[in-house]
N, C-alpha and C positions, 0 to 999 in steps of 0.2 A: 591503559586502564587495568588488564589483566595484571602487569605489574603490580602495580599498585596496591592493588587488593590484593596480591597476596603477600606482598613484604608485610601487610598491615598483619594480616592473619598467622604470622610467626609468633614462637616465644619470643618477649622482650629483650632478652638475654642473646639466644642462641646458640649452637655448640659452639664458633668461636669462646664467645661470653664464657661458654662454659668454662671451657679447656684454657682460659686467662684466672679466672678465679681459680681453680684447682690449682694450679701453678702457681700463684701466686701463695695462696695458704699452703704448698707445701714451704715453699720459699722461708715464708713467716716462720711455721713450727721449726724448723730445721735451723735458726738463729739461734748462736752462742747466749746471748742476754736471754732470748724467751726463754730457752730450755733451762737457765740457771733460775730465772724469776718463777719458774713453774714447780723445781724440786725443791725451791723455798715454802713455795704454798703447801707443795705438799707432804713438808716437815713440821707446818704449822699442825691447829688441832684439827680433827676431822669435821669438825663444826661449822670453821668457816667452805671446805668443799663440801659440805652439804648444801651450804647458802648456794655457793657460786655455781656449781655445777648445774642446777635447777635452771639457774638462771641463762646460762649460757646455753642448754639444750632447747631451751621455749621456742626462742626466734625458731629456731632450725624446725622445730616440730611444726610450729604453727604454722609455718609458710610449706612443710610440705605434706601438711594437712587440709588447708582453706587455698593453698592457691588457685587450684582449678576451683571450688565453687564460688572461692572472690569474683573470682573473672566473670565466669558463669553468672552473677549477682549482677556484678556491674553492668554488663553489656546486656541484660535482659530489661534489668530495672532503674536505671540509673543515666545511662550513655543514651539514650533514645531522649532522654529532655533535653539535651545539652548538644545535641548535632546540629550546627551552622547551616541555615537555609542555603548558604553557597555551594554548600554539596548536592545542592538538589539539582541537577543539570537540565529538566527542561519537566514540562507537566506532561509530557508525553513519554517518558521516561520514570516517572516520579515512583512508581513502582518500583521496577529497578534499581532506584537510588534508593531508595528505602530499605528492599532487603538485604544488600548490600554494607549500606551503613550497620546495619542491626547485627549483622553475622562476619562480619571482617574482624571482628578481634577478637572472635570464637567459634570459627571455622574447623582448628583443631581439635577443639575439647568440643563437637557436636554430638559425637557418639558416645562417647563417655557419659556426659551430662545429661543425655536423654533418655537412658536405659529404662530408667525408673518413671520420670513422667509422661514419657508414650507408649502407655500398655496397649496391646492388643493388635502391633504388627505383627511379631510374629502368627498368635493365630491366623489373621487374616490371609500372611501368604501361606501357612500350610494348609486351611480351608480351602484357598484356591487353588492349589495345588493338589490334593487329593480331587476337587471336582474336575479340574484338568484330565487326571491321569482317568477318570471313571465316566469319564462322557459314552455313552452311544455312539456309535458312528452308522447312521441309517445308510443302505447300501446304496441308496440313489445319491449319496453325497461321496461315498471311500472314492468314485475314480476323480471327481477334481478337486478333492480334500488334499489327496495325495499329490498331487502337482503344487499345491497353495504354499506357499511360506507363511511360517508361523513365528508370530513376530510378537514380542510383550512389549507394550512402553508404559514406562513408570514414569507419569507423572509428579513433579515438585519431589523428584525423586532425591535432591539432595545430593550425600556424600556417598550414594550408591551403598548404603546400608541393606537396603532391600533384597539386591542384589544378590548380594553375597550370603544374605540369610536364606534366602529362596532354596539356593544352591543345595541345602543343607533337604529340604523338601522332594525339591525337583530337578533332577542334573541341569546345569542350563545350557548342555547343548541340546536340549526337548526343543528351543526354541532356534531357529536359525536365526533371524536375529534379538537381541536386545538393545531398547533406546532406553534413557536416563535422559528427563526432560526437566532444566530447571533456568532460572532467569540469574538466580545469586551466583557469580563466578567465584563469590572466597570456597562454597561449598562443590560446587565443580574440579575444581582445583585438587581438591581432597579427594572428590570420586573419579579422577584422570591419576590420581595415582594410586589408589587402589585396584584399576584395572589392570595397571601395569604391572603392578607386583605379582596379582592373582592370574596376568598374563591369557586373563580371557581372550579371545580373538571376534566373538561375538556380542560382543558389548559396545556401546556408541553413546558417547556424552554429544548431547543436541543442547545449546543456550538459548533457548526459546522461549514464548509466550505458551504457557499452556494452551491458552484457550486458542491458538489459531497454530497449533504444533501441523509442522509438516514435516515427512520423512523423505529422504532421497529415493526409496523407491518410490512414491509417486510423482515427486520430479522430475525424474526420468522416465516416467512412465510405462516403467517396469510392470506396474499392478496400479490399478483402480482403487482408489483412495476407499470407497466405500466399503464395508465389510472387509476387509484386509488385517484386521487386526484380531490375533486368539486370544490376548491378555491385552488388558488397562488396569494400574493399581494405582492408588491415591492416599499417601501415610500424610495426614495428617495433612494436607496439602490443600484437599477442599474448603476448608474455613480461611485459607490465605490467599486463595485465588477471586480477586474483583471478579471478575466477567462470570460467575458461576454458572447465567442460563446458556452462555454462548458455550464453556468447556462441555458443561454435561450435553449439548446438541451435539457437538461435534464425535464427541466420546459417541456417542447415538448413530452417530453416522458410519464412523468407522470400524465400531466392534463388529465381528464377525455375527449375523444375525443367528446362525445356527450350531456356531461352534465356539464362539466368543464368550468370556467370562470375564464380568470387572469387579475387583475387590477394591473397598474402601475403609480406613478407619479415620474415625475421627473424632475430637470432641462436640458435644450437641448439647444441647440446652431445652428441647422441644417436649412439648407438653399432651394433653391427648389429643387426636384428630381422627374420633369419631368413628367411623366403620372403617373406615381404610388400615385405623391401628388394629381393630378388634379381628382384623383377617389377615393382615402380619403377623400377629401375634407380638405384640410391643407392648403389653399391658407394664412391665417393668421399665419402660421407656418413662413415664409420668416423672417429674423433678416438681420439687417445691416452689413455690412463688419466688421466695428467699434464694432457694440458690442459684435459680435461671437468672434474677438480677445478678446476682453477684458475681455468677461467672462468664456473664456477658459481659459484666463494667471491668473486669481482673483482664481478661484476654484481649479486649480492645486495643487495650494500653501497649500492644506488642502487636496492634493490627490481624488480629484473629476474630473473624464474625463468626459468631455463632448463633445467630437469629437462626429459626426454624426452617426458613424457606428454603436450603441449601440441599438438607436433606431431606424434606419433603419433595424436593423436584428431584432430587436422584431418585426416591423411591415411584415417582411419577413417570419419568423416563424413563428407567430401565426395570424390567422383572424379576422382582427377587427370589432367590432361590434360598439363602439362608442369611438372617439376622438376629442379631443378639444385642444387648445392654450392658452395661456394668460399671461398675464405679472405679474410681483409680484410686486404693488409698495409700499414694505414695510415702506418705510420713506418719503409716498408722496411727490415724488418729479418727475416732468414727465421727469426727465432727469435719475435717479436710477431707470430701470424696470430689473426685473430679468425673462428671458422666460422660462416658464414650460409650463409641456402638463401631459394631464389626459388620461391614456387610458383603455378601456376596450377589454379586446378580447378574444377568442376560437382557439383551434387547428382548424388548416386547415381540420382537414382531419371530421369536422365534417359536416355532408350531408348537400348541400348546392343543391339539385336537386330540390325540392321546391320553392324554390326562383328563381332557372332559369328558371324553368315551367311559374312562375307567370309572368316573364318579358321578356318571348317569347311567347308564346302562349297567355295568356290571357291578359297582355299589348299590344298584337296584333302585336309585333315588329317581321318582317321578315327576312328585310334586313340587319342588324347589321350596322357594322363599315363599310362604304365601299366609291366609293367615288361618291355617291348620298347623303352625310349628313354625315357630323363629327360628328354634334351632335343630330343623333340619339341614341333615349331611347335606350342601352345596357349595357352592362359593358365592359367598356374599356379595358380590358385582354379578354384572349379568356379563357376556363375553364380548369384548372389544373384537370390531372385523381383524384376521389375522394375517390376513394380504392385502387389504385395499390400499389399494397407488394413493388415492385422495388421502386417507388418515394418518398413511405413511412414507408420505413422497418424502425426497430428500434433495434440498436445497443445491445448488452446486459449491463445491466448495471451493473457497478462492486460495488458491495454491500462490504463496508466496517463495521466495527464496528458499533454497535448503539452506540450512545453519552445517549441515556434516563436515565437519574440519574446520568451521571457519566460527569459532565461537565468539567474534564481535559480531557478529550478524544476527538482528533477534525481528522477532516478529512484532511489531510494534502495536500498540493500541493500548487505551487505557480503559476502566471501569465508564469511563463518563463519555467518550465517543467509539465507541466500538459500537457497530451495528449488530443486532440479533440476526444471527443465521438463520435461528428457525425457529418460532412462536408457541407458544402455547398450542396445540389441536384436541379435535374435540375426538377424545377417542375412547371416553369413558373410563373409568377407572381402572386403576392398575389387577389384573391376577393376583390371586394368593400366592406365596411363595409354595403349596399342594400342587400350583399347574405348573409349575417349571421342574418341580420335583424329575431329575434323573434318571432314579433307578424304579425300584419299582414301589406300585403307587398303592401301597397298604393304608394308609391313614386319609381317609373320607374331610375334606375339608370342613370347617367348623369357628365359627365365630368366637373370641373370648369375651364369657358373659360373666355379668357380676357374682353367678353362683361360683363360677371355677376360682375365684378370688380364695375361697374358701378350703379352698384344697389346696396348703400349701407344700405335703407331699402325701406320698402315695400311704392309702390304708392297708392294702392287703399283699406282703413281699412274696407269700406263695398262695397258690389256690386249696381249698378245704373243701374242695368236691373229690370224691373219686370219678377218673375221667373214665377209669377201665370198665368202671359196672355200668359209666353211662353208652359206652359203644355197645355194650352185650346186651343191655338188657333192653335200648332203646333200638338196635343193629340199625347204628350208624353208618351209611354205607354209599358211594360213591357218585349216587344218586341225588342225594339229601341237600339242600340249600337250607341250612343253618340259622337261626341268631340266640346267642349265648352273649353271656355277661362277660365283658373282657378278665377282671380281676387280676391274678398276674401274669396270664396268657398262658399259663400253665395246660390246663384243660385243653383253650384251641388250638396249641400245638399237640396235644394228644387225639386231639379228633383226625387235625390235619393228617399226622403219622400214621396212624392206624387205621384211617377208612378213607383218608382223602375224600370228603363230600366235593362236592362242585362248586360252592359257595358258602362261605361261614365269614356270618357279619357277628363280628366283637362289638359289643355297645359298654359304653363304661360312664354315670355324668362324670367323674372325678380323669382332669387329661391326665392326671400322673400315671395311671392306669393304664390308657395307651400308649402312655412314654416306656412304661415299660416291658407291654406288649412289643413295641417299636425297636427297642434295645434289642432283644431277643433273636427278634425275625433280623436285623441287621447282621446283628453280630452270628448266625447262623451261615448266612452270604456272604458275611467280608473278613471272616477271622481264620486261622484255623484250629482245633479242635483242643490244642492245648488250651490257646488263651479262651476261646470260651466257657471250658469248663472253669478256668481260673474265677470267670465273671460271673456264673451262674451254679457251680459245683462248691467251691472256694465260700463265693460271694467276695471274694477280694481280686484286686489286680494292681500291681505297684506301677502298673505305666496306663491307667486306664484315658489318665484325660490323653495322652498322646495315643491313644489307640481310636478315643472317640473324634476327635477331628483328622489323623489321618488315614484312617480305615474304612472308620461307623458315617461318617458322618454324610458321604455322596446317598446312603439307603435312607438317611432319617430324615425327617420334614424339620421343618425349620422349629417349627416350635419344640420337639421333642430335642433337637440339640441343643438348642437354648438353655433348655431344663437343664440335661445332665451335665451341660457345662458348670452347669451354676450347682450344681448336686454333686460334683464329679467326688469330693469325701463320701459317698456311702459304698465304695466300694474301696477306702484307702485300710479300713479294717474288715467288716462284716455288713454286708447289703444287706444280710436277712436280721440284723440287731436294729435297722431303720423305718424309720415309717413309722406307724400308728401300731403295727403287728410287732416290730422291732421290739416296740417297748415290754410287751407281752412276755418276749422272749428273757430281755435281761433282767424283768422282774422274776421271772422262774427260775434262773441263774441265782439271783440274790437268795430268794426265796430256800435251793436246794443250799447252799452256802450256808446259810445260819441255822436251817436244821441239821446241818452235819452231813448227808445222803449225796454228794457232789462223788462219792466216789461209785454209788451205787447206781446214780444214773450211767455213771460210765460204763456199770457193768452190764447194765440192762442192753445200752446199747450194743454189746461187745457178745452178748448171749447166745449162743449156739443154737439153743430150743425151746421150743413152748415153755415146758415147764421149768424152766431154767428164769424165764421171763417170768411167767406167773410170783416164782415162790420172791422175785426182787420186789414185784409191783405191789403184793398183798403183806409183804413185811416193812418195807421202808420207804415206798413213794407214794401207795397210797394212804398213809393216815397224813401224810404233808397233805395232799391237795382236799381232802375231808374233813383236816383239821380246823376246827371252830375259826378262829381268825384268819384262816386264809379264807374260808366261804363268806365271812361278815367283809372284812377289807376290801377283797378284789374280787372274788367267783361270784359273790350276789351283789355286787356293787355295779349298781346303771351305770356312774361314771366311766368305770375300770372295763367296763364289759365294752362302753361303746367306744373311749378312745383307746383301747388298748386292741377288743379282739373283735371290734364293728357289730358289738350287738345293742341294736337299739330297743328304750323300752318294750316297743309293741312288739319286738320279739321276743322277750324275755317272757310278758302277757303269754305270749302262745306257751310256753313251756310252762306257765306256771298255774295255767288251768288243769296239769296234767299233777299234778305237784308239785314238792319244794323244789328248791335250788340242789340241795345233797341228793336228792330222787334224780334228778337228771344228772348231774355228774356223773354218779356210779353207774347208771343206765348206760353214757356215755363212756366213760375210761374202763370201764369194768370187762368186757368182753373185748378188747385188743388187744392186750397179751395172750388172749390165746386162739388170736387170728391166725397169726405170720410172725416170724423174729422179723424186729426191728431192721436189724442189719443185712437184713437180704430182701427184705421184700417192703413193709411198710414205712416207707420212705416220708410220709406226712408228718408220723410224730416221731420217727430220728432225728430231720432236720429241728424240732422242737426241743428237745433234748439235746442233741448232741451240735445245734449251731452250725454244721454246714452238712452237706451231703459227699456219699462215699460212691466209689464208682461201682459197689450194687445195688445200693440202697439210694434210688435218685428215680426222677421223670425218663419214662420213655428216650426222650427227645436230648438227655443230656447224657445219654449211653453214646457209645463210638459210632454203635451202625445206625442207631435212631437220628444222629446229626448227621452222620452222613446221608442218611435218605434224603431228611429233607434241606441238604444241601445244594443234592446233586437231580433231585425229583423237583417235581411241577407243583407238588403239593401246595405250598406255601399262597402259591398263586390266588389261591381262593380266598383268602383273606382279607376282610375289608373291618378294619379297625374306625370305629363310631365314636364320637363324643358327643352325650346327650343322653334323656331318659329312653328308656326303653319305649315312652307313648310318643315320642317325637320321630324318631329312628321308624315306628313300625306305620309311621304318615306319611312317611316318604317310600316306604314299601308298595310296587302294585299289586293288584288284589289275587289272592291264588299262587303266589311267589313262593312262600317257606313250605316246607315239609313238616317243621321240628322248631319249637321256639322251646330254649333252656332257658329259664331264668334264677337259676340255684333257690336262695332266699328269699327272693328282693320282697315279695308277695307278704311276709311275715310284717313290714315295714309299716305297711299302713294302717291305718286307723279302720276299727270294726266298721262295717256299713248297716244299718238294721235289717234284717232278711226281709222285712216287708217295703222295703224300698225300692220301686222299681228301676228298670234300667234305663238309663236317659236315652232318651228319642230325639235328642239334636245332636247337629256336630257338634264335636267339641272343638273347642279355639286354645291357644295357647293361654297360660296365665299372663303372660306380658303383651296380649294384644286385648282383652277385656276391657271393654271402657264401662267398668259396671264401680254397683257400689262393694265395699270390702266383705259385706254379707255374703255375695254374691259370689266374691274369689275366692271366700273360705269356703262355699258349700264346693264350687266347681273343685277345688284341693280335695275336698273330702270324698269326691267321686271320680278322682283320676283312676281308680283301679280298676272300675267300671267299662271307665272309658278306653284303658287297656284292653283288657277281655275284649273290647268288642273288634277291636285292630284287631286281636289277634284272631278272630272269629273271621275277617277280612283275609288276613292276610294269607292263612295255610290255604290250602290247598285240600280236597274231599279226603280225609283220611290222616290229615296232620295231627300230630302233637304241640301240645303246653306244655311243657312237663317243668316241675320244679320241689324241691325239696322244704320240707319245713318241721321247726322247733315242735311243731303242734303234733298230736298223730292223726287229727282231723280239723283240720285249719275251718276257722268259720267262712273263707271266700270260697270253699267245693260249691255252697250254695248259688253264691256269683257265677260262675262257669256252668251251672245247670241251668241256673237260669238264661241265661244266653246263649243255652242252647249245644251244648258240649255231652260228650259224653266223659262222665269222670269214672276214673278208678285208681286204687294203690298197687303201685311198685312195689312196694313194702313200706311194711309197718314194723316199725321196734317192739317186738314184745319178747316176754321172758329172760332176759340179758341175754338175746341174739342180737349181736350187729347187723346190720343193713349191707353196709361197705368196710373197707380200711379204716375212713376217717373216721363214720359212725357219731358225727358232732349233729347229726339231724335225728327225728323220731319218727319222721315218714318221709316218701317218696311218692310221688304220683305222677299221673297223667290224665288229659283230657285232652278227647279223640274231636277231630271235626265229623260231623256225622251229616250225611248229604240232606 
């Protein structure tokens, strides 16, 4: 049989073939008549070798243009109707015979022809591969880890493409051994001589049934079939294996429950599935009615299932640590996209007690799911038991023959009499891919809700607080349990640096926000210090997506690699020209361009001293930003204001009870040149001007020693990154918890309340758990502010702070806070064209004390 199949899977031809036609046509040219009939033609006029010569280079072009995708055509789309039921050798078999038939007369040309429509292996094995190499190893495991053999098998692994790609990630002597497990011999064949060539000694072709794979060490009974296994991969494999629930049990069996990783890609067709996506984070997973038909009815036709249940039971069975979506548009065309997905995951049953520690206790969340906040920080499952025998005992496995060396020997069984090893259990819903999380656990688990639909990327690329006046003048200080507005984590890695509090909770609703808090704290642990600054100094990095999957990506939650996989251009030019603020920036660009002054912003930047700065700012860039049409277009424009620099009306309200639009500008710009030179100190509006940062004029935290501190320090530790409003975050707070709540702006945001309104005397409930009338949801919206205040009246501690900044110089909510009982005062107030801070984009600062 092995014969067989592979005389089939040769070229037609062959080198003999070859090496008879060359011979032959030199034979031909080399003939007294041709050579005399040839220097006739080409005495003739050059007219007719124009004709001829076209004509006689086609053939040759076109066949060694289309031969391989003929083939490739044929044998996918063509030779599958026309194969003679007498090839089918028994129904027990039929499988076999199948794959067999389909890939025997394109065995050769597999890797060639699949580059382009199976995206997404590579990532998958360098994602597994960097979680490999960045595992933990807890000390009560190092002494019989270290005795254990580490073993991968690549599933439907083919021509051992994988393999050799891997290689490129992870040396493959990481693993003692490696198995290559497939049932098609024409494809085996190809990956037995690839091993030969690349002369691995650790590598092992097995011709086997996936679903009932057995390795010689458990035959021998070398090692315990159970948890024996560091790696399982599956390219493209899982939609072509019948027995799906028996592979993925056994795959469950065998992976290593504490050190085990299985990566999968595949194509999928699966649509939403309710909480279990919303706490994956697969909101990108959804496909059209239209094309989940379609590319169910297209793949069938070559025996590929892509019904949903394939991959809902891998994500059922095993715990995911990282997944992703995306489209495959191999023939650029936005209307051909093919859906696949990348995943990475662990048995469930590997200890996830750690992880719930970090995001109960020490994210400070008490309350859970309840109906004070949907989306409060938890994980939307309650916690499956994490050792019980009853939910996860483990069938015995029926050890049939080894296949090692003897590839006529397979493991027999088909889709339609194969017994289930092991059923369905009730063991409650799978973890977040937050509990399996690695490294360390900054980002608070979080549902995806229809508002985050709405943020399709981040608004704010740097922060427009000063962090340094808020340690000084707040004394920040080692004590302190924090919650501040994430933004772009600028600030809380300035708190962390410079005072290290004990806890600082980042709240953000928009997750881009934390994706970029997330980036930040990774790429601070896993890079070093050049390419960071490249990422966050720069704002560019030319190898960034290779840096995010094999660096970034064991620190980041699943969801925030997802993001920056699918974002990974904003950093292929300028990260601080993207986003909602991005835009801000290249209209200023444009802006300084057409009035001429692009050389003088240079200079500004480049300025030695105050008055060096003054005399550039008061002659040529301040009549641009005061000039008529730029306040009418964009600077008094609600549009401009909120998609460009996130100011919304009712903040604009605050500023403009105080005066016009040009009274605040100059209030604002007017006293920063002759704060600090740009270039050595005021690092807020350099990077606004001059588009990236320099290594004096930058954050804290992206200077040499400030990365190295919290590199090499504990700091960072205290960080718990939130997604949700600030009155959701501060319900899952217990009561007496914070010292200090920052909320920069946000406070500007909402709608006036009338001072004669009192404060509400029930709980409040979430908007999405209200089963009221829409009167009812409008008023409770209009006194979320209220109901803030009073959390946070809850939440500090005898002597805490609110403190937050605003457009106003006496915001109408002081009244709010007095009434609930606060003592209020200002930090400062803007008057006279004295600045506040560096930034100085506010007109006051306050605080309100809790008073016993």
């Amino acid at each position: 049989m092995s014969t067989q199949t592979t005389t089939k899977s040769k070229p037609l031809i062959g080198k003999a073939g070859s090496l008879l036609l060359i011979a032959g046509g030199t034979t031909v040219l080399s003939s007294k008549t041709i050579q005399m009939k040839m220097e006739e033609i080409a005495s003739q006029s050059t007219t007719i070798l124009a004709i001829l010569l076209p004509l006689l280079l086609l053939p040759l072009l076109l066949y060694t243009r289309m031969a391989i995708p003929l083939r490739f055509a044929y044998n996918c789309f063509i030779k599958p109707f026309f194969v003679p039921s007498k090839h089918l050798i028994s129904a027990q078999d039929a499988h076999k015979a199948k794959l067999e038939a389909f890939y025997s007369g394109q065995a050769d040309l597999y890797d060639s022809t699949r580059s382009s429509l199976l995206k997404g292996r590579e990532n998958m094995l360098a994602l597994l591969a960097a979680h490999l190499k960045s595992q933990p190893e807890p000390l009560s495991l190092r002494q019989s880890v270290q005795g254990k053999k580490k073993i991968w098998v690549d599933l439907g692994g083919g021509t051992g493409w994988n393999i050799e790609k891997m290689d490129e990630y992870l040396p493959l002597t990481y693993f003692d051994s490696i198995y290559l497990i497939d049932l098609c011999e024409p494809l085996l064949e190809v990956a037995r001589a690839r091993i030969k060539a690349r002369g691995w000694k650790n590598v092992h072709v097995l011709c086997q049934d996936a679903s009932n794979f057995v390795l010689p060490e458990w035959e021998s009974g070398e090692m315990d079939p159970r948890g024996s296994l560091r790696a399982i991969t599956m390219s493209y494999s899982l939609s072509m294996i019948p027995p799906f629930y028996q592979l993925l049990d056994r795959c469950d069996q065998v992976l290593d429950p504490q050190r085990g990783l299985m990566g999968v890609v595949d194509f999928y067709t699966s649509r939403d599935g309710g909480n279990k996506e919303r706490a994956i984070g697969t909101a990108s997973k959804r496909v059209s009615w239209l094309a989940k038909w379609f590319w169910e009815c297209w793949f069938s036709l070559d025996g590929v299932n892509l019904h949903a249940s394939r991959r809902d039971y891998l994500e059922y069975k095993m715990g995911t640590i990282k997944t992703y979506n995306a489209r495959n548009n191999f023939l650029n065309s936005w209307f051909i996209q093919i859906p696949y997905y990348v995943f990475v995951g662990c048995s469930r049953r590997r200890d996830a007690s750690r992880a719930l520690e970090s995001f109960t206790k020490e994210a400070g969340n008490q309350k859970g799911l309840n109906t004070f906040g949907l989306r409060t920080p938890i994980s939307p499952f309650g916690t499956p038991p994490l050792s019980s025998p009853d939910t996860f005992g483990m069938p015995n496995l029926d050890l049939g023959p080894s296949a090692y060396n003897k590839s006529d020997t397979l493991m027999k069984g088909t889709e339609g009499d194969i017994e289930m090893q092991e059923t369905l259990v009730d063991a409650g819903a799978p973890l977040s891919p937050f509990h399996y999380h690695l490294k360390k656990a900054w980002r608070v688990p979080y549902l995806e809700e229809k508002v985050h639909e709405q943020f399709r990327t981040h608004i704010y690329g740097w922060t427009w607080e000063d962090p340094a006046v808020d340690v000084k003048k707040l004394n920040i200080n080692k004590d302190d349990h924090i919650l501040a507005i994430t933004s772009a984590g600028d600030n809380v890695l300035h708190y962390a640096l410079a005072a290290s509090p004990a806890r600082i909770h980042a709240v953000d609703m928009n997750p881009c926000q934390g994706h970029i808090l997330e980036l930040k704290l990774a790429a601070i642990h896993a890079l070093d210090y050049n390419d960071f600054w490249l990422l966050f100094g720069e704002g560019r990095h030319p190898e960034f997506r290779k840096l995010l999957t094999q660096k970034l990506s064991p620190y980041l939650s699943s969801h925030a690699y997802a993001y920056w996989l699918s974002h990974d251009t904003q950093f292929s030019r300028n990260f601080y020209f993207r986003g909602y603020s991005g835009w801000a920036l290249r209209l200023a660009q444009i802006a300084f361009f057409l009035s001429g002054v692009r050389k003088d912003v240079k200079k500004i930047c480049r300025a030695s001293t105050i008055a060096e700065q003054e005399n550039i700012w008061n002659k040529k860039i301040r009549p641009i930003f005061l000039g008529r049409w730029m306040v009418k277009l964009f600077l008094g424009n609600p549009m401009f204001n909120w998609h460009a620099l996130g100011v919304p009306q009712n903040q604009m309200n605050c500023f403009l009870q105080d005066g016009t639009v040009e009274d605040y500008i100059k209030a604002t710009l007017d006293p920063i040149p002759g704060l600090t030179t740009l270039k050595d100190d005021n690092y807020f509006f350099f990077l606004c001007l001059n588009g990236r940062y320099t290594r004096s004029s930058c954050p804290a935290f992206l200077k040499p020693e400030g990365f190295r501190a919290l590199k090499n320090g504990k700091a960072t530790n205290a960080i718990k990154s939130h997604t949700g409003t600030i009155l959701n975050v501060l319900r899952g707070l217990p009561d007496g918890s914070l010292t200090k709540i920052i909320v920069m702006d946000s406070m500007d945001w909402f709608d006036p309340i009338d001072p004669s309104t009192p404060l509400p005397t029930t709980p409040s409930s979430a908007l999405d758990t209200l089963d009221s009338t829409p009167e009812a949801s409008l008023e409770h919206l209009r006194s979320e502010l209220d109901y803030e205040i009073i959390e946070m009246l809850r939440v500090l501690s005898v002597g805490g702070l609110a403190i937050w900044r605003s457009a106003a110089k006496r915001p109408w909510y002081i009244q709010r806070f007095q009434l609930a009982g606060f003592k209020v005062q200002p930090i400062d107030i803007r008057e006279d064209g004295q600045a506040i801070d560096r930034v100085n984009m506010y007109a006051s600062f306050w605080k309100a004390e809790k008073i016993a």
